[in-house]
Structures are given as C-alpha cells and as structure tokens.
mmCIF file of the N, C-alpha and C atoms, coordinates in Angstrom:
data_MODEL
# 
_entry.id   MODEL 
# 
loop_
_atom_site.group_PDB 
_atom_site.id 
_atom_site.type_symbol 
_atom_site.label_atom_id 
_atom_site.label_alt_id 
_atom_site.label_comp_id 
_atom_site.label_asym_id 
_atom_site.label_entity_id 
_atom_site.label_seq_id 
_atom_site.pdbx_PDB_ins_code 
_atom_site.Cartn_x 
_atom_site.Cartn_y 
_atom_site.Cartn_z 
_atom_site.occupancy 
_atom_site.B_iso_or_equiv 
_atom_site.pdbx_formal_charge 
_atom_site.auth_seq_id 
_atom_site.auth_comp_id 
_atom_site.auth_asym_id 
_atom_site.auth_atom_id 
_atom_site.pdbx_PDB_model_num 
ATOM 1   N N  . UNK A 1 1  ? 22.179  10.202  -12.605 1.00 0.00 ? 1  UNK A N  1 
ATOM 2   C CA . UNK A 1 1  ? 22.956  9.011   -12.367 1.00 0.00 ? 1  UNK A CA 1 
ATOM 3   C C  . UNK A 1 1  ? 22.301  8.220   -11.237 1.00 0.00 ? 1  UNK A C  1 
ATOM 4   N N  . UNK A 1 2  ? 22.130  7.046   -11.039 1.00 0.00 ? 2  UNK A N  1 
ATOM 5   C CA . UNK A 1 2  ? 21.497  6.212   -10.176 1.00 0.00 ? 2  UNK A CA 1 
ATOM 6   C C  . UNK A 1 2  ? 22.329  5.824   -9.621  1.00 0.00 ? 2  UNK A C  1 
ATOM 7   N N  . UNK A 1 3  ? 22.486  5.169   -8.226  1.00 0.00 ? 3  UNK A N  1 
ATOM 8   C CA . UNK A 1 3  ? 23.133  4.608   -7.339  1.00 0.00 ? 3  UNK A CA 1 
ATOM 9   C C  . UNK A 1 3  ? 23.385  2.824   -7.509  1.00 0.00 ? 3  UNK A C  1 
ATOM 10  N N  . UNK A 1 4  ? 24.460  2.475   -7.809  1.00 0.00 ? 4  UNK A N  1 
ATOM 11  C CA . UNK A 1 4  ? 25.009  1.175   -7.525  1.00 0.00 ? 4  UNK A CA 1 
ATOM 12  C C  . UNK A 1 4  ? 24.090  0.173   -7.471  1.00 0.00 ? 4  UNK A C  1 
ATOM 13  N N  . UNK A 1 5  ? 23.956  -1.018  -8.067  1.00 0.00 ? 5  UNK A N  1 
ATOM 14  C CA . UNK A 1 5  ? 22.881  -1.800  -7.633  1.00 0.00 ? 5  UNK A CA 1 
ATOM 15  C C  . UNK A 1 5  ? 22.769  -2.490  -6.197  1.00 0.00 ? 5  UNK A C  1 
ATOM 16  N N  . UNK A 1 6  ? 24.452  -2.457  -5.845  1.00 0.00 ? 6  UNK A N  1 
ATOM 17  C CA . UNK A 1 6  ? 24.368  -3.324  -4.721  1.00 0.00 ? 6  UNK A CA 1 
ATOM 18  C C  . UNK A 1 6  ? 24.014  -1.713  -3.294  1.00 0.00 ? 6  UNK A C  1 
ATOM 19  N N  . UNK A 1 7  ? 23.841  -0.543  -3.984  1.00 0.00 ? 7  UNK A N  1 
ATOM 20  C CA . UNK A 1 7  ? 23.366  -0.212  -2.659  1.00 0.00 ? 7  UNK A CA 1 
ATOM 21  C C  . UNK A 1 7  ? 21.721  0.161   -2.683  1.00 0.00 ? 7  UNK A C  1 
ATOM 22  N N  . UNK A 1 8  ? 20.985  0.060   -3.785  1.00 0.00 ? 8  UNK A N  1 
ATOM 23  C CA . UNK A 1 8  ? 19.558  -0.200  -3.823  1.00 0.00 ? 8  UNK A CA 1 
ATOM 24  C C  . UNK A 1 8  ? 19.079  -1.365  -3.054  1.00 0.00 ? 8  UNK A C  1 
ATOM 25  N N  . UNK A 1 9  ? 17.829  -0.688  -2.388  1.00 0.00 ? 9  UNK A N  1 
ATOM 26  C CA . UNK A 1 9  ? 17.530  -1.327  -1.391  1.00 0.00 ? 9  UNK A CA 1 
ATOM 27  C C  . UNK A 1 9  ? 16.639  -2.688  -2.036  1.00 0.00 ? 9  UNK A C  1 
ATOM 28  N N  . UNK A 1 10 ? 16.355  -3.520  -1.009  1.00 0.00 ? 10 UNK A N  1 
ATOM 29  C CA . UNK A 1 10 ? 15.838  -5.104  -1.433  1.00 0.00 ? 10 UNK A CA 1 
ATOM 30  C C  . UNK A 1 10 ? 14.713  -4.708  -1.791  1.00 0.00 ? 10 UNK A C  1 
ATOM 31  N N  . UNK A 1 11 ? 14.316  -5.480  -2.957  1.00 0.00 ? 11 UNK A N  1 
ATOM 32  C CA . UNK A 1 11 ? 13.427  -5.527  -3.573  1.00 0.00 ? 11 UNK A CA 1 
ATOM 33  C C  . UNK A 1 11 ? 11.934  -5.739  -3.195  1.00 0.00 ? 11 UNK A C  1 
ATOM 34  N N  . UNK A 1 12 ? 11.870  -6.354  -1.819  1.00 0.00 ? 12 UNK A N  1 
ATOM 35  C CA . UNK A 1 12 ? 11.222  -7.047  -1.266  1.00 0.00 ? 12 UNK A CA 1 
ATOM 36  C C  . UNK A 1 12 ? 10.856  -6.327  0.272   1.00 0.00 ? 12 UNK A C  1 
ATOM 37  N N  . UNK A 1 13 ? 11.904  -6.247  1.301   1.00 0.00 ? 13 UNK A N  1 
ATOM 38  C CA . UNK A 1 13 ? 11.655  -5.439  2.592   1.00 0.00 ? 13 UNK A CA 1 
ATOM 39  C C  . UNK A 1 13 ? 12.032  -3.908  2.226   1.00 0.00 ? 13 UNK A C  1 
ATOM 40  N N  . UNK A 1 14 ? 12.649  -3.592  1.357   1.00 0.00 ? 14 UNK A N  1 
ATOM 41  C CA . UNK A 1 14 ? 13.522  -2.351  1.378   1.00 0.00 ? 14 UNK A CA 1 
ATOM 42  C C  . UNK A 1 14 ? 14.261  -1.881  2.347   1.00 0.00 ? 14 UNK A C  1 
ATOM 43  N N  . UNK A 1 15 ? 14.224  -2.778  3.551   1.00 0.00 ? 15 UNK A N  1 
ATOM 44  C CA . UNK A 1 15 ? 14.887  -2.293  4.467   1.00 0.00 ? 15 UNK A CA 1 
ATOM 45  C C  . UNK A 1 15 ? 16.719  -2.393  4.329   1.00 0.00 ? 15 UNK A C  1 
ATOM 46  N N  . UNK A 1 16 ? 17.299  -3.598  3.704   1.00 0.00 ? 16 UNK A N  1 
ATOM 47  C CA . UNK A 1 16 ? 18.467  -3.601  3.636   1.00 0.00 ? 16 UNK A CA 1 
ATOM 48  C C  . UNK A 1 16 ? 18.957  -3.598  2.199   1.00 0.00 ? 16 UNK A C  1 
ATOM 49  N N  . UNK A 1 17 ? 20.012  -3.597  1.881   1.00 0.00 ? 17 UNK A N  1 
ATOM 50  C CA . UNK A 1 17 ? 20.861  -3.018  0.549   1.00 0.00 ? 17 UNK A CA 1 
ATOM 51  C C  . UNK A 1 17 ? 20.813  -4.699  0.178   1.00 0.00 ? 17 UNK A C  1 
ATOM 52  N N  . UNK A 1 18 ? 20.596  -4.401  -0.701  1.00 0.00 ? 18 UNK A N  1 
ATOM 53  C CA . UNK A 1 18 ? 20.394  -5.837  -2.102  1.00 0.00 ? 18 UNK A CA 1 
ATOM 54  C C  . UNK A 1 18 ? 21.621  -6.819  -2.151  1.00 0.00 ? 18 UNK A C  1 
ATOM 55  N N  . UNK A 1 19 ? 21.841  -7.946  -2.061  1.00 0.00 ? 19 UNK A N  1 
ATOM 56  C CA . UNK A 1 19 ? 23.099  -8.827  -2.011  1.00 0.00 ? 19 UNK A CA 1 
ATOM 57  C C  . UNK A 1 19 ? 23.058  -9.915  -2.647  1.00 0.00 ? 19 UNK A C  1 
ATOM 58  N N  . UNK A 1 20 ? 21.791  -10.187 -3.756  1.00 0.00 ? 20 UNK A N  1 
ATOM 59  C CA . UNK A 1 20 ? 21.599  -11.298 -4.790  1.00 0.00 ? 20 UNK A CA 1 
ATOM 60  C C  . UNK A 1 20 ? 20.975  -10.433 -6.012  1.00 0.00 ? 20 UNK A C  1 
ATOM 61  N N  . UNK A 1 21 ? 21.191  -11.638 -7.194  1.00 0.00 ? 21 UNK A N  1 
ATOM 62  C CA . UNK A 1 21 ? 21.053  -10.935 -8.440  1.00 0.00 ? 21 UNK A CA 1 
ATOM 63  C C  . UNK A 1 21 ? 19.758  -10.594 -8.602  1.00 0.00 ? 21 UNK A C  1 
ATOM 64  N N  . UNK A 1 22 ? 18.652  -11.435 -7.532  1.00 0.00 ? 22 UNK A N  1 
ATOM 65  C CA . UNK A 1 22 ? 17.279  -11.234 -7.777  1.00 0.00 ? 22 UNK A CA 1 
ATOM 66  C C  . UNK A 1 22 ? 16.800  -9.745  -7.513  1.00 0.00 ? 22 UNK A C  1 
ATOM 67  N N  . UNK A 1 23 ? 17.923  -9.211  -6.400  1.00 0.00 ? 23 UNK A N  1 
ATOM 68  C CA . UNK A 1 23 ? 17.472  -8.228  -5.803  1.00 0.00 ? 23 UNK A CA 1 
ATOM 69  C C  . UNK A 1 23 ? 16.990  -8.158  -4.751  1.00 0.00 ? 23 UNK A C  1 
ATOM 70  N N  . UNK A 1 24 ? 17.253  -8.812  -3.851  1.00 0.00 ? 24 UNK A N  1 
ATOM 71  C CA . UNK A 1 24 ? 16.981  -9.668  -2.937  1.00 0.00 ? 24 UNK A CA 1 
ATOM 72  C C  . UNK A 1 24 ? 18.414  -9.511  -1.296  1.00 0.00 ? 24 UNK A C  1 
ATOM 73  N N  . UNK A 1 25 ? 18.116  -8.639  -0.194  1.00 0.00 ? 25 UNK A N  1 
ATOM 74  C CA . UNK A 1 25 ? 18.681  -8.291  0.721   1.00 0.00 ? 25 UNK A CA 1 
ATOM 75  C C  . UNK A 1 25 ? 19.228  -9.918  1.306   1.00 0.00 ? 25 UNK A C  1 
ATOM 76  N N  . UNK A 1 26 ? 20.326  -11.035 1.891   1.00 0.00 ? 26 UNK A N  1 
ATOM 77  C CA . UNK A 1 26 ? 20.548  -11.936 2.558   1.00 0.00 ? 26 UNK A CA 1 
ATOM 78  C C  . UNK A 1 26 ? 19.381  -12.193 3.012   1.00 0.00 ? 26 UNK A C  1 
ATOM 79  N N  . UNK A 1 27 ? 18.835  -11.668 3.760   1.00 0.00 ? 27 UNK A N  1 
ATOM 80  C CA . UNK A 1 27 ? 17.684  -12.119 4.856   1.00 0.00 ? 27 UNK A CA 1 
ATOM 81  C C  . UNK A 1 27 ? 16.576  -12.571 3.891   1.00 0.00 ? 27 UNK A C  1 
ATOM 82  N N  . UNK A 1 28 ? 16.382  -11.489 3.398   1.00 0.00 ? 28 UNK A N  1 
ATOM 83  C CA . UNK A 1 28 ? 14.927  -12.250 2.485   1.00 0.00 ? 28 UNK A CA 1 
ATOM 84  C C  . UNK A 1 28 ? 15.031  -13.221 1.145   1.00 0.00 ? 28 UNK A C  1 
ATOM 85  N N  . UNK A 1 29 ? 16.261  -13.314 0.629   1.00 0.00 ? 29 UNK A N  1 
ATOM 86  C CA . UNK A 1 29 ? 16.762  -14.493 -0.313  1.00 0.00 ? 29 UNK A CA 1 
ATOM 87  C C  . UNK A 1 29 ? 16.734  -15.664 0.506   1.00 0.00 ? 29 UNK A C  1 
ATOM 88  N N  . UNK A 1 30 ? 17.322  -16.004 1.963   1.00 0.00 ? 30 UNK A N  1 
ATOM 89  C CA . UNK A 1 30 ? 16.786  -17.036 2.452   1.00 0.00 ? 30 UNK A CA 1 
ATOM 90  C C  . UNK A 1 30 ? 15.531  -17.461 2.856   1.00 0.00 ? 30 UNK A C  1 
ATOM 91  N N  . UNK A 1 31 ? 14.785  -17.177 2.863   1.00 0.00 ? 31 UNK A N  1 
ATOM 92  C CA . UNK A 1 31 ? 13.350  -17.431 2.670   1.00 0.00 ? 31 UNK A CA 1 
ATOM 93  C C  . UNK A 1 31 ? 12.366  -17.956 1.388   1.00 0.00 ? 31 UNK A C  1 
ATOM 94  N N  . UNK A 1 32 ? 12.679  -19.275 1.577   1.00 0.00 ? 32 UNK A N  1 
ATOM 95  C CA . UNK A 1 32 ? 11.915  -20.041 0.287   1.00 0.00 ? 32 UNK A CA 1 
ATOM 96  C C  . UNK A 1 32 ? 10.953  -19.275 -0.404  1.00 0.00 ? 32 UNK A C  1 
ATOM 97  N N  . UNK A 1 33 ? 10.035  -18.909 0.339   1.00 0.00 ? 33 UNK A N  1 
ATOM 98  C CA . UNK A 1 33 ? 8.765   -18.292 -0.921  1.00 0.00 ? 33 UNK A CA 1 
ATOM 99  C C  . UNK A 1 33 ? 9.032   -16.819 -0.871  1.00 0.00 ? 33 UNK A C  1 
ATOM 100 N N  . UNK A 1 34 ? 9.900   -16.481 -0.454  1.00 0.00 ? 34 UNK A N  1 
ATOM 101 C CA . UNK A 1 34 ? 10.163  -15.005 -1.058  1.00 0.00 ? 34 UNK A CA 1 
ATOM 102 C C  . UNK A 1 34 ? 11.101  -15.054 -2.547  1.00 0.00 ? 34 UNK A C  1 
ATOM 103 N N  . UNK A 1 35 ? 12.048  -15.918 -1.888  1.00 0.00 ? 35 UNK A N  1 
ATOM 104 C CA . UNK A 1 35 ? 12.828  -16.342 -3.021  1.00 0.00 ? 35 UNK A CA 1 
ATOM 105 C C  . UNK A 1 35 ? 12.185  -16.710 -4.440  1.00 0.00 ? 35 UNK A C  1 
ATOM 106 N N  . UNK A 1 36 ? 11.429  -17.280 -4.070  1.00 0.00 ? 36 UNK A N  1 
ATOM 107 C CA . UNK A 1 36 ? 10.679  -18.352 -5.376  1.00 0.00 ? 36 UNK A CA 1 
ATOM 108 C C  . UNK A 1 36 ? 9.462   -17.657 -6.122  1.00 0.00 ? 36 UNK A C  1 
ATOM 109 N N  . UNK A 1 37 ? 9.119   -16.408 -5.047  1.00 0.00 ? 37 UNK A N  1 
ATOM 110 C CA . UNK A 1 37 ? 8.261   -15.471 -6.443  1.00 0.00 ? 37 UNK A CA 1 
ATOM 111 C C  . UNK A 1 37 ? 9.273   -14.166 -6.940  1.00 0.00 ? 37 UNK A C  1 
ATOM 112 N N  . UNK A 1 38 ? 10.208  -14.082 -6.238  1.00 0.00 ? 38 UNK A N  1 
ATOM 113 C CA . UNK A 1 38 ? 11.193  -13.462 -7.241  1.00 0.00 ? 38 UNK A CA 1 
ATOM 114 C C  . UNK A 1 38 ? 11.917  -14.159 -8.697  1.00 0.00 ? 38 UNK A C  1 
ATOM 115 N N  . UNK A 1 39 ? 12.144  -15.131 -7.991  1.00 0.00 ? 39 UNK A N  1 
ATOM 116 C CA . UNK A 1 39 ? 12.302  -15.665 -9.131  1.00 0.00 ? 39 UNK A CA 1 
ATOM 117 C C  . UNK A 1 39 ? 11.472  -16.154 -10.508 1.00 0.00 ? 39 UNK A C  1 
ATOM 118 N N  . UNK A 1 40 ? 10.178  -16.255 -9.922  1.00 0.00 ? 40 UNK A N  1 
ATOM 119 C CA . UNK A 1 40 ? 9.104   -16.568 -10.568 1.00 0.00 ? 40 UNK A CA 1 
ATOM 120 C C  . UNK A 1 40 ? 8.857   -15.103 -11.775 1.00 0.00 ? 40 UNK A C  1 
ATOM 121 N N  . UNK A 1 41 ? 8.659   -13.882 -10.916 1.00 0.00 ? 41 UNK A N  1 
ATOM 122 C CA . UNK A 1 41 ? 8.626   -12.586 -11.660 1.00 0.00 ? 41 UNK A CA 1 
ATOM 123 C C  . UNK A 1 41 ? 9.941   -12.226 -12.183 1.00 0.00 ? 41 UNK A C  1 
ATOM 124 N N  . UNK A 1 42 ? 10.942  -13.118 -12.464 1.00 0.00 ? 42 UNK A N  1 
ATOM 125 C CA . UNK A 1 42 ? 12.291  -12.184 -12.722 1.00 0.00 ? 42 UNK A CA 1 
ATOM 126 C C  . UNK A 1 42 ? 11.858  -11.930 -14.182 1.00 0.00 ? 42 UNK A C  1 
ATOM 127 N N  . UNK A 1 43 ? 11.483  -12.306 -14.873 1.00 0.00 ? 43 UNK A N  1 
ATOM 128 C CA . UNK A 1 43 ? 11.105  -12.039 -16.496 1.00 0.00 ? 43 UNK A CA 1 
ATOM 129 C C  . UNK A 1 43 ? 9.934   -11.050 -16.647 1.00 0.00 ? 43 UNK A C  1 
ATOM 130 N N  . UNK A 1 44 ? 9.669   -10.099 -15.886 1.00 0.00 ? 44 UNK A N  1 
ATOM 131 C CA . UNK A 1 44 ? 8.608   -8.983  -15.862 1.00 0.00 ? 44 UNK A CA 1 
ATOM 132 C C  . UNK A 1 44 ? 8.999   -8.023  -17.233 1.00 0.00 ? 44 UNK A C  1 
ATOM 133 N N  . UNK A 1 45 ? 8.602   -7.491  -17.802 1.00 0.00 ? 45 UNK A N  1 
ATOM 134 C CA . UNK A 1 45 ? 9.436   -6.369  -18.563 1.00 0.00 ? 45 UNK A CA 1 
ATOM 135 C C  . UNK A 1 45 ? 9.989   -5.230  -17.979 1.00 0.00 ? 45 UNK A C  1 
ATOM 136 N N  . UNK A 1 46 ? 10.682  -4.859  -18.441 1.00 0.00 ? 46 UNK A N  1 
ATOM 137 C CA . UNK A 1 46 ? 11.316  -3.560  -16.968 1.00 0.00 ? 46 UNK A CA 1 
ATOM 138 C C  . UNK A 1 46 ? 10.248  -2.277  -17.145 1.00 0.00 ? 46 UNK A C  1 
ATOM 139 N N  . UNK A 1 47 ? 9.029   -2.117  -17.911 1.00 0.00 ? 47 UNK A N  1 
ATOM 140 C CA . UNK A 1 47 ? 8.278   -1.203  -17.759 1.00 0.00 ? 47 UNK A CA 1 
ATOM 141 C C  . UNK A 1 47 ? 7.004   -1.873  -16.616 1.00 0.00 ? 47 UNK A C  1 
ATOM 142 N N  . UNK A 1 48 ? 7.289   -2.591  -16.343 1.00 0.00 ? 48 UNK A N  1 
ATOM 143 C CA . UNK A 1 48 ? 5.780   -3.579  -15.489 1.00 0.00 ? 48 UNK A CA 1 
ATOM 144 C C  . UNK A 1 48 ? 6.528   -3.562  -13.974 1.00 0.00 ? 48 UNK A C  1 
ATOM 145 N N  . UNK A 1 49 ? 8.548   -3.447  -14.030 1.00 0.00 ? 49 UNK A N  1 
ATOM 146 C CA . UNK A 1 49 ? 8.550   -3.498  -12.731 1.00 0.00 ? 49 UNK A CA 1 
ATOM 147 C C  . UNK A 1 49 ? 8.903   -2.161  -12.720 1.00 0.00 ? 49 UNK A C  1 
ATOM 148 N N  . UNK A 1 50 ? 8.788   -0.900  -13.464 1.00 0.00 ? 50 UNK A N  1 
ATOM 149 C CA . UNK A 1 50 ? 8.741   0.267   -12.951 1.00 0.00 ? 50 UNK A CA 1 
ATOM 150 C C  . UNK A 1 50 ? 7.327   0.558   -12.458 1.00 0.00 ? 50 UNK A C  1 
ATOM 151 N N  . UNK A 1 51 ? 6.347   0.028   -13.432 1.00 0.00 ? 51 UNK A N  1 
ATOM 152 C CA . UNK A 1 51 ? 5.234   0.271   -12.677 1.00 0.00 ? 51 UNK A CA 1 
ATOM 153 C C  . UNK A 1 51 ? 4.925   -0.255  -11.276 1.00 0.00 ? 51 UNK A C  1 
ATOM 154 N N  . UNK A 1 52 ? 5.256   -1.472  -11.013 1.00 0.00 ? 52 UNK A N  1 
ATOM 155 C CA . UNK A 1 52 ? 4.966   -1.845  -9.591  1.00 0.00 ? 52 UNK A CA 1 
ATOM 156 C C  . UNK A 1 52 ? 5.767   -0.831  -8.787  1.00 0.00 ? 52 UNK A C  1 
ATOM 157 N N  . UNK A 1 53 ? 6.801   -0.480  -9.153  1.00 0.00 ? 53 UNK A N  1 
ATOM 158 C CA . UNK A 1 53 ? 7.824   0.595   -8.579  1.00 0.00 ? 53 UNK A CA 1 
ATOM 159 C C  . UNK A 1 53 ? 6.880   1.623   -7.880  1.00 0.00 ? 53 UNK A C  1 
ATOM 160 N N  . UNK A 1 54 ? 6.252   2.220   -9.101  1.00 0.00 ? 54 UNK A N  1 
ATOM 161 C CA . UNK A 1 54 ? 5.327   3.547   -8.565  1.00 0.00 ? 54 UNK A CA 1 
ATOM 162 C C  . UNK A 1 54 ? 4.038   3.086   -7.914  1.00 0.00 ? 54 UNK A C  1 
ATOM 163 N N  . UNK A 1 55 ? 3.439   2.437   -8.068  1.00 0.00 ? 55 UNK A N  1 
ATOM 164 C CA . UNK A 1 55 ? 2.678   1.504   -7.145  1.00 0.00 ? 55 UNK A CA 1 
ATOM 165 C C  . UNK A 1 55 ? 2.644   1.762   -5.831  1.00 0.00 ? 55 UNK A C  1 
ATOM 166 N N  . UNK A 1 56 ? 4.141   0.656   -5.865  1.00 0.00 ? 56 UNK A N  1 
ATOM 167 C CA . UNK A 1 56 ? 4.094   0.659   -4.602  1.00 0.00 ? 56 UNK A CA 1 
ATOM 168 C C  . UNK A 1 56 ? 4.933   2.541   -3.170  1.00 0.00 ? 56 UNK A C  1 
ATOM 169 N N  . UNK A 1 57 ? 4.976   2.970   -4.480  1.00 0.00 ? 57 UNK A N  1 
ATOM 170 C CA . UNK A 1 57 ? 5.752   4.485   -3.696  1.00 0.00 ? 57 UNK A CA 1 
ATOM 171 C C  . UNK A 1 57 ? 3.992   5.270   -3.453  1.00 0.00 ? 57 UNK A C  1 
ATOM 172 N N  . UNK A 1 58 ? 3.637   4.796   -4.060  1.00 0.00 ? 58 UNK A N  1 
ATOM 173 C CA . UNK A 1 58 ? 1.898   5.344   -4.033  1.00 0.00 ? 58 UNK A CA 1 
ATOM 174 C C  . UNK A 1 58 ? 1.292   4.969   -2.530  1.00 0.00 ? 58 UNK A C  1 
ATOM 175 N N  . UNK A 1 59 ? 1.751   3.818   -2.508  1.00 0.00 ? 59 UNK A N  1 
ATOM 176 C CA . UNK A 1 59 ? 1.016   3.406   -1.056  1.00 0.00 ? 59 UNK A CA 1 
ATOM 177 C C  . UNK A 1 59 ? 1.839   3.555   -0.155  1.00 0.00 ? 59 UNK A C  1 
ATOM 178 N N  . UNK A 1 60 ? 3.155   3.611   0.044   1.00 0.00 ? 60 UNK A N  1 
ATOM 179 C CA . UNK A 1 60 ? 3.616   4.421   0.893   1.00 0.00 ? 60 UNK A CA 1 
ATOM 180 C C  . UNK A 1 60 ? 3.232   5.282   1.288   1.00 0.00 ? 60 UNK A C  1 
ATOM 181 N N  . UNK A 1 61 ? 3.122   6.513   0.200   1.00 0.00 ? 61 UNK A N  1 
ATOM 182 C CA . UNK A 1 61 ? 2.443   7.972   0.422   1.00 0.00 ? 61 UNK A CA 1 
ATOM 183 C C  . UNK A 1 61 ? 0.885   8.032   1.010   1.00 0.00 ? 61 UNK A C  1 
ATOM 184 N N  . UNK A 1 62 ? 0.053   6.911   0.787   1.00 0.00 ? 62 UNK A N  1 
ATOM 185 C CA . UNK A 1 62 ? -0.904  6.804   0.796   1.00 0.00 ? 62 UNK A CA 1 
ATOM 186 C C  . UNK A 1 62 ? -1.760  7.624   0.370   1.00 0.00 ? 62 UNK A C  1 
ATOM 187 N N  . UNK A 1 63 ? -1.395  7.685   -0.897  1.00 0.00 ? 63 UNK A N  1 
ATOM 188 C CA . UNK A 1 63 ? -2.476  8.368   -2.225  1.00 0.00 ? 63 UNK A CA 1 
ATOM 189 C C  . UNK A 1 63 ? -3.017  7.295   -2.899  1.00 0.00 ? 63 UNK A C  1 
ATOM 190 N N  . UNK A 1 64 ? -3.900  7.357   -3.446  1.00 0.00 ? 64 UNK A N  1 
ATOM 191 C CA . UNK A 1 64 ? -4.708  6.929   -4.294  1.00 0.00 ? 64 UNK A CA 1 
ATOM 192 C C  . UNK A 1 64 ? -3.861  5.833   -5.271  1.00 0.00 ? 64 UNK A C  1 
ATOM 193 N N  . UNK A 1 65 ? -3.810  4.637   -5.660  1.00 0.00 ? 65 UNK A N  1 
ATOM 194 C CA . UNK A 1 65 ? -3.166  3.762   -6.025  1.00 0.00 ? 65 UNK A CA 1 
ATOM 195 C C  . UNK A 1 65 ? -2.964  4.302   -8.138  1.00 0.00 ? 65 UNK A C  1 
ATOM 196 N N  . UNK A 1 66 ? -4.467  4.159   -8.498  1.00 0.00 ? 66 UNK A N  1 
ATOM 197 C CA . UNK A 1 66 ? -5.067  4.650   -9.534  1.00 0.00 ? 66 UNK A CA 1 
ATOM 198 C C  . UNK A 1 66 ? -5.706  5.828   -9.709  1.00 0.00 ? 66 UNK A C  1 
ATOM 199 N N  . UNK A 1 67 ? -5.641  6.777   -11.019 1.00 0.00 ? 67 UNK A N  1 
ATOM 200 C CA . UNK A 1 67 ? -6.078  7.852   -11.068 1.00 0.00 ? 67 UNK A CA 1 
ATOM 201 C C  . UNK A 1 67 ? -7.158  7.648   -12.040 1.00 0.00 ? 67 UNK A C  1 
ATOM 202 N N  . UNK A 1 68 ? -8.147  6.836   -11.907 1.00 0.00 ? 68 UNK A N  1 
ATOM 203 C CA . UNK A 1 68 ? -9.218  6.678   -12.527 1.00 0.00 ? 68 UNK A CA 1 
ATOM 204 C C  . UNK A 1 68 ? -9.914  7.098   -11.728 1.00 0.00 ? 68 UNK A C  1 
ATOM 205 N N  . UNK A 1 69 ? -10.858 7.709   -12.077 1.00 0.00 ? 69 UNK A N  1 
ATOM 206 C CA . UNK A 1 69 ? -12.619 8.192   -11.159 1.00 0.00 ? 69 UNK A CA 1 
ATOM 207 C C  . UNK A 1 69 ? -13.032 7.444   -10.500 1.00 0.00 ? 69 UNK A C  1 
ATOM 208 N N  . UNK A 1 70 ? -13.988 7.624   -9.503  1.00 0.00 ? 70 UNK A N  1 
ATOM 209 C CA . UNK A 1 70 ? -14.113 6.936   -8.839  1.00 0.00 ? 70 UNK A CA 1 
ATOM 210 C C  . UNK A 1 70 ? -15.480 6.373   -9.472  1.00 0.00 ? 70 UNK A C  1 
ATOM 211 N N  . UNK A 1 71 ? -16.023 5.391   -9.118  1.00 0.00 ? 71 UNK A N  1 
ATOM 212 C CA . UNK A 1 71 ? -17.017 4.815   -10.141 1.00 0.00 ? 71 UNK A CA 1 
ATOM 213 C C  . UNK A 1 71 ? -18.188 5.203   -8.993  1.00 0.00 ? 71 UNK A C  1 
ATOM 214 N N  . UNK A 1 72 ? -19.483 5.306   -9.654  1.00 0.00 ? 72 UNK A N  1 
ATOM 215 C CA . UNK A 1 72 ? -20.683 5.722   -8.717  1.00 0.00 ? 72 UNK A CA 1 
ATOM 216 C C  . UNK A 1 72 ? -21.915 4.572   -9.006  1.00 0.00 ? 72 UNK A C  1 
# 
C-alpha cells in the first residue's frame, strides 16, 4: 500500500509534503520556472516518471546512474 499523495514528498525539493496537483510542495509551485517545467513534463508516461524516479534514488546513493559497461 503506498502512502497518500498529499504526504509524498515534492516532486521537485523532496524536502516538503506535496500541496498541488503537479506535485509540487507550496514553496516550489511558487516559483515560475519550477512551476512551468512541471507543468511542461506533466504528460510523461508514468513508466518515464518511474524511471526518472530510480534515477534519481541512484544518485542519491551515488551508484552508478546506468548499468551499461563502461566504454574503453
């Protein structure tokens, strides 16, 4: 079971719990160009924003982004 949308964190800082439909914490919905490439990407397919999902949990961890070889 997943947690509530409104307590998933912003889409954007992750620091605070989400409070627009974009996904988007108060603070960073007011901010014109944060706003405006969310909105821009809201039509992603939901497999393109799971992938950015793991992506970006990748660089958190700071592993390797891609598991392709490394090229020589």
């Amino acid at each position: 079971m997943t947690a509530p949308p409104e307590q998933d964190p912003c889409k954007h800082c992750e620091a605070r719990p989400r409070a627009t439909e974009l996904g988007l914490c108060r603070e960073c919905d007011g901010l014109g160009g944060i706003r405006l490439l969310y909105e821009k990407t809201r039509s992603l397919a939901p497999e393109r924003e799971d992938r950015l999902r793991l992506l970006a949990e990748r660089a958190r961890r700071r592993l390797p982004l891609f598991d392709d070889p490394a090229e020589e």
